[in-house]
N, C-alpha and C positions, 0 to 999 in steps of 0.2 A: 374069769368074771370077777370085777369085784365086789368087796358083798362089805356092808353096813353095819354097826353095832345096832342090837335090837334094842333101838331108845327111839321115845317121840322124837321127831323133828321140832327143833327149835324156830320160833319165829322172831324173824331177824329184829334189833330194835336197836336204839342210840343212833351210832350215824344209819342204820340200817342197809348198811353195807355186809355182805358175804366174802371174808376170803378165806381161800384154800392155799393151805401148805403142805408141801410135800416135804418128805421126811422128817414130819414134823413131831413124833413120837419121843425122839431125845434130841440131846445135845443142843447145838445152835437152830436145829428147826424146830423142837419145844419153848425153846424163849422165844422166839420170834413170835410162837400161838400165843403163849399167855400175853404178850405185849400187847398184841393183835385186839388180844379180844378184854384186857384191860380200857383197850382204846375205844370199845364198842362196837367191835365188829362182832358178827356170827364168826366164829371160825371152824374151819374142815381139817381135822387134824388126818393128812393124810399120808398113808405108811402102807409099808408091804407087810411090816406085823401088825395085823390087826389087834391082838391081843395088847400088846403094847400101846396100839393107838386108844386101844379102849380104856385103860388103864391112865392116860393122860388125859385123857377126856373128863372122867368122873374128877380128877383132881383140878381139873378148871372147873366144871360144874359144882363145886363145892367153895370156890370162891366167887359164882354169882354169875362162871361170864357162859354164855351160849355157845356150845360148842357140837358138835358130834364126829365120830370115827366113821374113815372110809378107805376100807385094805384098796393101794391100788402098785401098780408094778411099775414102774414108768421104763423099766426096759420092756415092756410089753404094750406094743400100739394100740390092740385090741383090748388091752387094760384101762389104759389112759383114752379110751373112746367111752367107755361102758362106765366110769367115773365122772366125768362128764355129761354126759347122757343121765346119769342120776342127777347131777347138780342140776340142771337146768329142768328138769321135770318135778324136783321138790322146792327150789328155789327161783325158776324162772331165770339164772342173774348169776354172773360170778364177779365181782367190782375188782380183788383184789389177788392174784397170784406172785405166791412166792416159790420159786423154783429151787429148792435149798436139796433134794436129795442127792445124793450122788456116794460114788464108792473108789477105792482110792487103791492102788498096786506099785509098792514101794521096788523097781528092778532097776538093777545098772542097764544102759542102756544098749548094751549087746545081750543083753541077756531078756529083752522084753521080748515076752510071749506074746504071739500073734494072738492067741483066744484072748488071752488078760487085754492088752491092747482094745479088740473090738466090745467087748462087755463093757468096759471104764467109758469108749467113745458113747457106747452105746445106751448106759446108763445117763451119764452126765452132761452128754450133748444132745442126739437125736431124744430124750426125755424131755430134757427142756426145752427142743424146738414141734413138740409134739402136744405138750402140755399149752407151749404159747399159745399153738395153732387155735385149740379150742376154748379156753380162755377168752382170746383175744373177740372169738365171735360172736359170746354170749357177752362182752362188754361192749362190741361196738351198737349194738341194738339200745341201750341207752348213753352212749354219747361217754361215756366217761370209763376210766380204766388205769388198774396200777400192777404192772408186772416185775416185778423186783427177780434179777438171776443173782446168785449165790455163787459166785466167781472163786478166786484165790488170788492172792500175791504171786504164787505159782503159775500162773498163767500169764503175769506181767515181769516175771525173773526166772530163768531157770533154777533148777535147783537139780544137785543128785538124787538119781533114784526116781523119778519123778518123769519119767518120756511119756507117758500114757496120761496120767493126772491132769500133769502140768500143759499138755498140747490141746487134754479137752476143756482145760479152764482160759487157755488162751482162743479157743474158737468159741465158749460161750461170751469172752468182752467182744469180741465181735459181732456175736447173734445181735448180742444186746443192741448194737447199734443198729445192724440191719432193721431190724425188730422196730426201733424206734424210730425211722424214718419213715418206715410203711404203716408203721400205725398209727402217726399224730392225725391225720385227717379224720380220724373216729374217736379223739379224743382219748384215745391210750397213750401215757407216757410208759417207757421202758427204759430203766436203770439197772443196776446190781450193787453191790460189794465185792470188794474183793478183801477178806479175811485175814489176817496176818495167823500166828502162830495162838491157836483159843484152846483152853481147856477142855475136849471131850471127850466120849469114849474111844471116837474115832483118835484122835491123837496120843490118849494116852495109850492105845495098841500100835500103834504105830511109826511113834516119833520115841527113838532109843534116848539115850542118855549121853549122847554124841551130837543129838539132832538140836535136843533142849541147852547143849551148850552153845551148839550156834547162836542158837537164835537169842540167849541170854545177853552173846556179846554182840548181836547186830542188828537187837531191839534197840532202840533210844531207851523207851521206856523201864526197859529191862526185866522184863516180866510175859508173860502168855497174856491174852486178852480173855473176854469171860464171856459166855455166852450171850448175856446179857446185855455187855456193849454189842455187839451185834447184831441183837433186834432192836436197841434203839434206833441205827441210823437206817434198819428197814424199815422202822413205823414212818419215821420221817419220810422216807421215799415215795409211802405206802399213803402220803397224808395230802389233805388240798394245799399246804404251804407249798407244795416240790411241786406244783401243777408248772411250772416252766423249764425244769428242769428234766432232758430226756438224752437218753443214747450216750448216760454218764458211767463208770462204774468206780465207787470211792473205795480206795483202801482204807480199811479199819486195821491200821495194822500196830500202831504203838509208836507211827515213826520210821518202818522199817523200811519201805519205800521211798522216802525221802534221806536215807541215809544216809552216811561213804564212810570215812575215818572218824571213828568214836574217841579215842586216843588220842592226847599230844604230851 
């Protein structure tokens, strides 16, 4: 069941829009909050650490914007029901989700574990097609809606290590589209990102000192990108300018998709 920090509910003001992020405790789902709600939205900073959500919260609450914590599991259906079922009973409304959690299992490809496998799918795809689900019902009751998924360059290039990751970030540029063909008639647009190589905790645990020199020499840019850059092009998404734009997912990646021979 997920359960609340014990603070008054905020009521929603500026554009008086509601959105909810998932994983949004650190890394790239914590910029995305603060951006969010710089922008004037309520934001739902939501996490499977509640502790930690709470802890992000007070420090958006301390720069003025509306915010509150809500533990939820998004490998867990009955999680992501019971989280839902709060938003719409204290807010009526969800206008904006951003589908940013997900977990990551670094295996050469003969060597990926069937359990790791189904948890990665399970987290990072059936999450996000679970999270849309409800979402999308409490947006189509007023007419208007913005579902932003948190993809990877990984799911549009293979990469080593990466059969698990990289197969559920390639079935979420997919969702995305499905997703936004069935829901323009309710005025839901559905986009993502898809992230190049970004500074977080998740990467700095994860990406060795072999990985970062890839990517040094197969960024244009030649650098990691910042959390930061990464909630700007979802406030954009997230914003009435991208009202035409659906079923897109943009790399933020430095360049590294449009890349080939850096050298001559």
């Amino acid at each position: 069941m997920s359960q609340l920090a014990n603070k008054p509910a905020p009521v929603a003001s500026g554009l008086g829009r509601v959105a909810l992020v998932t994983g949004a405790a650190m890394g790239i789902g914590a910029a995305i909050a603060e951006r969010l709600g710089h922008d004037g939205h309520t934001v739902v900073v939501a996490d499977i650490n509640l502790a930690a959500a709470e802890e992000m919260v007070a420090g958006l609450n301390a720069q003025g914007i509306e915010a509150l914590a809500l533990e939820i599991d998004v490998g867990d259906a009955g999680s992501i029901a019971a989280a839902f079922a709060y938003l719409q009973e204290r807010f009526g409304r969800c206008d904006v989700l951003v589908n940013n959690a997900g977990i990551a299992k670094t295996q050469a490809f003969l060597d990926c574990d069937l359990g790791d496998w189904q948890r990665v799918l399970n987290i990072n795809l059936t999450g996000s097609l679970l999270c849309g689900q409800h979402a999308a019902r409490l947006m189509s009751a007023n007419g208007w809606g913005r579902i932003i998924n948190v993809a990877s360059i990984s799911g549009m290039r293979a990469s080593m290590g990466r059969t698990a990751y990289g197969t559920s970030k390639a079935a979420i540029i997919g969702l995305t589209r499905q997703m936004a063909v069935e829901l323009a008639e309710y005025g839901i647009t559905v986009n993502g990102i898809a992230p190049g190589p970004v500074d977080t905790p998740l990467t700095q645990m994860l990406h060795s000192a072999a990985t970062r020199d890839s990517y040094a020499r197969a960024v244009p840019m030649r650098r990691y990108g910042t959390p930061a850059e990464m909630a700007g092009a979802v406030a954009f998404l997230a914003s009435d300018d991208s009202s035409y734009i659906s079923g897109h997912v943009i790399p933020v990646d430095g360049g590294f998709m449009a890349s080939g021979i850096l050298e001559i």
